[in-house]
N, C-alpha and C positions, 0 to 999 in steps of 0.2 A: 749561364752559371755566374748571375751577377757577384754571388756572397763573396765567392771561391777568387775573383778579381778585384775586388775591392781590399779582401786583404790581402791579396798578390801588392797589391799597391801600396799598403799600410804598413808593410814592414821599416821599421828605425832602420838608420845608418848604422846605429850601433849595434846591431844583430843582422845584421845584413852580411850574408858568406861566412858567417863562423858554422861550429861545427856544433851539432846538438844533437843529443842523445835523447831518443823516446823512448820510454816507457810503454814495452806491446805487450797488452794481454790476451790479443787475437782475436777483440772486441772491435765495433763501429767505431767507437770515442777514438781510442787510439791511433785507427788505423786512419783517421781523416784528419788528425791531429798530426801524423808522421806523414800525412800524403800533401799537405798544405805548405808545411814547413819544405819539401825537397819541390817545390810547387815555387815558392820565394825565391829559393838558390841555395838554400842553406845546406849545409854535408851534413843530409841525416845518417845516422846508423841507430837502428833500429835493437833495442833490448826488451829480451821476455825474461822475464824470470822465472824458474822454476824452486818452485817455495817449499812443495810439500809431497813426498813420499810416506805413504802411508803405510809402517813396520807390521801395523795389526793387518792391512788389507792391503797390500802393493799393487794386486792388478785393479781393483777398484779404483785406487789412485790415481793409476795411470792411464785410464781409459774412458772415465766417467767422470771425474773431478771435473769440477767449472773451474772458471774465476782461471789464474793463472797457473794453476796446477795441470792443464788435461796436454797432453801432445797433439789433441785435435786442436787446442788453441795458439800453439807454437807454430805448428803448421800454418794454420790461416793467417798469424803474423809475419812470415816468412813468404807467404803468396803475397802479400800485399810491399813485402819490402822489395820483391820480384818486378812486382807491375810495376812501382815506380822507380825501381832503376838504382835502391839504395843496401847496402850491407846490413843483413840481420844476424844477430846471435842471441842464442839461449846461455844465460848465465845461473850456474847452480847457487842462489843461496838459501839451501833448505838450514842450513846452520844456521845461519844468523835468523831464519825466521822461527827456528824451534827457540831457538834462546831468548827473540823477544818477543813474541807473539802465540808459541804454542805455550808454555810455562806461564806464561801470562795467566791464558784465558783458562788454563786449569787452576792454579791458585785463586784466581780470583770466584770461579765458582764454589772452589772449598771453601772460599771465605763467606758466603752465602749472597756475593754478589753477582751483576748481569756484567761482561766484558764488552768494550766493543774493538774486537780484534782488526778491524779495519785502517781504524786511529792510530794503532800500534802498530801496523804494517807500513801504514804512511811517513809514520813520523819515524819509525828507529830502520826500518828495511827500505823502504821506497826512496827517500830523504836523506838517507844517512850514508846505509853499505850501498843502495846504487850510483847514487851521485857521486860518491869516490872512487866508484867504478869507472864512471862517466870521465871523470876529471884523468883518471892514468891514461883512456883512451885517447886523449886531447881534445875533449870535448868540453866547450863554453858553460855552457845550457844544459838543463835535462829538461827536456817536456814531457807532458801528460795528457790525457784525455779528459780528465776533470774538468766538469762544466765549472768554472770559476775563474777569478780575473787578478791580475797581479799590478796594479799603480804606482808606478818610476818615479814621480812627478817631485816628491818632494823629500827631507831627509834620508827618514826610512820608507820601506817599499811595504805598502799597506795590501793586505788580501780582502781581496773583494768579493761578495757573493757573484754568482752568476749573473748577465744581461738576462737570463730569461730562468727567474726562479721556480721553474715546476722541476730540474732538472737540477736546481744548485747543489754542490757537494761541500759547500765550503763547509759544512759542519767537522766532516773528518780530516780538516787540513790543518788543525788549530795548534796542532802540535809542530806546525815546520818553525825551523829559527829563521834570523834574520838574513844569514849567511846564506841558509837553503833556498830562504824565497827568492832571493835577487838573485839568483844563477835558474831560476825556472818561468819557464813560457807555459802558459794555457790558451793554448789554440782555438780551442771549441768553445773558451767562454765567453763569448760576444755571439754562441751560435743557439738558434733551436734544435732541439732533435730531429724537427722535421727536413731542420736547413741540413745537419749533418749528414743523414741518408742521402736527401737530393746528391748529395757533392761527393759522397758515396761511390752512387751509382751513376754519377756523370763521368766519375773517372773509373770505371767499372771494378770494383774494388771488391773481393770475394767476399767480405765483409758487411757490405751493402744490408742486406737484410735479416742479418741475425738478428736471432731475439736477446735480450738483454737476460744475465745470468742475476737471481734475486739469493742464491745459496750463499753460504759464510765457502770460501773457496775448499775450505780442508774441510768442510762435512756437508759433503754433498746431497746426500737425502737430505739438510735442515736438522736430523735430529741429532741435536750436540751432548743431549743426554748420554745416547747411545755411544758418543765419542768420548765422554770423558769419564766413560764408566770403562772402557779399554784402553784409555792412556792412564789412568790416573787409578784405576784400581785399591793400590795400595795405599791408596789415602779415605779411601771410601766407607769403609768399614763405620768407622770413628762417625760419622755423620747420617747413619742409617736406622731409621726406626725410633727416629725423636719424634716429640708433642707436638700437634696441633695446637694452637692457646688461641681459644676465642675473643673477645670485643670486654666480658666479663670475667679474661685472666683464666678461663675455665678449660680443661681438656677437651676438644669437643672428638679427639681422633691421633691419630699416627700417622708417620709419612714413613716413605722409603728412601728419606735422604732427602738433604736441603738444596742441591745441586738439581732438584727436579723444581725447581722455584724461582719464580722472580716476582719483584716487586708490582702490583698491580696485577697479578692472575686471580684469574676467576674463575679458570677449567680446570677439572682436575686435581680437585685440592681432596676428592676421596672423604668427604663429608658431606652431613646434609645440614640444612636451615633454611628457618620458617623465607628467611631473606638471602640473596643474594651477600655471599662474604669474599671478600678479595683479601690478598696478600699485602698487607702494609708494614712486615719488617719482618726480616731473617739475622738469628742470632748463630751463626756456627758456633759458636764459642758453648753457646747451652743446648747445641744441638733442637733449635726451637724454633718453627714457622707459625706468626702470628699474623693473623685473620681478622678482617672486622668489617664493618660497613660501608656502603660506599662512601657518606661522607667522611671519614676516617682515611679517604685515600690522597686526600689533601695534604699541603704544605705549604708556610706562608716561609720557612725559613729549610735552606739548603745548605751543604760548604763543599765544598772543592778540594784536589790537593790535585799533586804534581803540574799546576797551573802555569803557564805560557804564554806573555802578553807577546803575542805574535806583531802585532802592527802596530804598538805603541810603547813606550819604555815603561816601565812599570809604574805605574801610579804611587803616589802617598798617599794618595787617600780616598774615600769611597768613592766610587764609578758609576754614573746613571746608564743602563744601556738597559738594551733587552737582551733576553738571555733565552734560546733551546735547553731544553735536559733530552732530546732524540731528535733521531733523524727526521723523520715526518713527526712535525714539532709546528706549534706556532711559535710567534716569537712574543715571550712575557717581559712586560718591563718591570724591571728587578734598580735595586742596588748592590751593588758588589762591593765590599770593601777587604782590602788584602789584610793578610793576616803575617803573623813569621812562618816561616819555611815553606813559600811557594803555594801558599792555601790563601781560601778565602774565603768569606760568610756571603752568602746571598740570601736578601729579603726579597720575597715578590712582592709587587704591589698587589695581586689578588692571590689567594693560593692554586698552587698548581698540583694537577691531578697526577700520581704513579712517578713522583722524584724516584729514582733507580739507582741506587750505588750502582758504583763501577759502570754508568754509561758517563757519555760526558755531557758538560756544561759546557756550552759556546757564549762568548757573549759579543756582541752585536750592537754597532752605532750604525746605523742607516746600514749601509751596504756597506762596512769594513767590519771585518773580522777584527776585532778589539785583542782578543784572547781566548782562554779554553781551561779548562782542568775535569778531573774525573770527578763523579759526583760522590758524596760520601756522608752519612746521613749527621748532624750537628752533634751527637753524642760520641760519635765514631773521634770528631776531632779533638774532642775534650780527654777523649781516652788517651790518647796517640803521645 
């Protein structure tokens, strides 16, 4: 178990025997992340969250939910805080997660954009109401299972993609502050996936070979349609049974609502043509999903808002980096230049395919997390 001794070895003086608080969602990542850390010396105590009860379907909720909603996943976080000898609890923040994350991802699809409720999980639940959980319980630290890497070295503390990017998460971290990131460890991000099961199952960890959960945690079957047609009902009406507008401004059809749409779809759009038509822009506002060609699904210019220079202070003036707009994403070299109120214009050097309001924009120097903001299409910001 060379990995698992190596960074037995590599821990700082200065985190050496304090006390840290994990983050358990009753997954691999975590549970070799809280098993390494009480592995060092350090006083782990072990936190799951429970985020989400579901009013329209409670037993579905509580017995079939992925991600950190299921009691099968508290459980197996709870075995693993057992085998290694360290204190677990379940902590309820379904409030603070309906208030920044569920109201979230339903306004924003009434707004005819895509959410990514992960980012918002991270940054205002994960980051914010856990870590002052963590801090009353007298804990230094909060760590994580996130494949990603945090650099001490110099003023501020830069976020790093993962040692081994097939696995990097540093997309949905972009929103932590500076505050947040210098008080968090990521254990596993110097590891491979392959390295984390070994060490896993070296320390025989019930966790060892679960499969990895790909669901949004609060809608479990994947279909968010279906969830935001019974949480949000009463907004739905107003946005059902608008125009189709083709490539030539022309009616080609009808939808059942813009909330069934995202930018770049091509199933499902309940029309026909001689060509293949994708989604390249939803107006809630005129109740209107427009359609056009594939080369039409391009974008040589993006902007941003609620934007977060996570690893650096914020710039005066334009930024050369590469930039993601999703998670399996390559990385486009862009210039970013900030704007007033936390926005900013992005030009790619080539255009990029499916920009998506309401996903985010990551922007990227080599392997430091630069900063981030939500995507939001150039016209959006002129209006605002």
């Amino acid at each position: 178990m060379a990995v698992l001794s190596e960074l037995m070895s590599s821990s700082s003086n200065a985190e050496s025997r304090t006390a840290v608080a994990v983050a358990m969602s009753g997954g691999v990542d975590s549970s070799v992340a809280a098993a390494l850390l009480a592995q060092q010396g350090h006083e782990v105590i072990g936190l799951t969250m429970h985020l989400w009860t579901d009013p329209v379907g409670e037993e579905l909720s509580l017995n079939r939910a992925s991600g950190c909603c299921s009691v099968t996943m508290a459980r197996d976080a709870a075995a693993v805080a057992q085998r290694m000898g360290f204190r677990h609890y379940v902590l309820d923040l379904s409030r603070e997660f309906h208030s920044a994350v569920i109201e979230d991802f339903g306004r924003e699809y009434l707004r005819g954009r895509t959410p990514n409720p992960c980012v918002r999980c991270n940054t205002f639940v994960k980051w914010q109401t856990l870590l002052e959980r963590a801090r009353r319980m007298g804990c230094e630290y909060l760590a994580t299972g996130h494949y990603a890497r945090a650099d001490r070295s110099g003023s501020r503390v830069r976020l790093l993609r993962a040692a081994y990017l097939e696995k990097d998460q540093s997309y949905a971290l972009w929103g932590l502050s500076q505050e947040s990131l210098s008080r968090t460890l990521f254990p596993v991000g110097e590891l491979s996936k392959t390295e984390v099961r070994r060490i896993a199952a070296d320390l025989d960890l019930r966790t060892a070979e679960k499969p990895e959960s790909q669901d949004i945690c609060f809608v479990p079957d994947n279909d968010y349609r279906r969830f935001v047609k019974e949480h949000f009902s009463a907004d739905l009406p107003v946005l059902e049974h608008g125009e189709i507008v083709g490539p030539d401004n022309r009616v080609l059809g009808y939808h059942g609502g813009v909330t069934r749409f995202t930018v770049g779809q091509r199933r499902g759009l309940g029309i026909s043509a001689d060509r293949p038509l994708y989604v390249t822009r939803i107006d809630a506002r005129t109740n209107r999903v427009f359609v056009s060609y594939d080369d039409e699904c391009f974008a040589s210019v993006a902007a941003a808002e609620a934007v977060n220079w996570v690893s650096i202070s914020e710039p005066e003036g334009p930024v050369e980096c590469a930039v993601k707009v999703r998670y399996r994403d390559d990385l486009h070299p862009a210039r970013v230049s900030p704007l007033p109120g936390n926005r900013v214009r992005i030009e790619f050097d080539r255009p990029v395919r499916a920009v998506t309001p309401g996903q985010s924009a990551v922007f990227y120097d080599g392997e430091t997390v630069v900063g981030g903001g939500v995507l939001s299409l150039p016209q959006e910001m002129e209006d605002a």
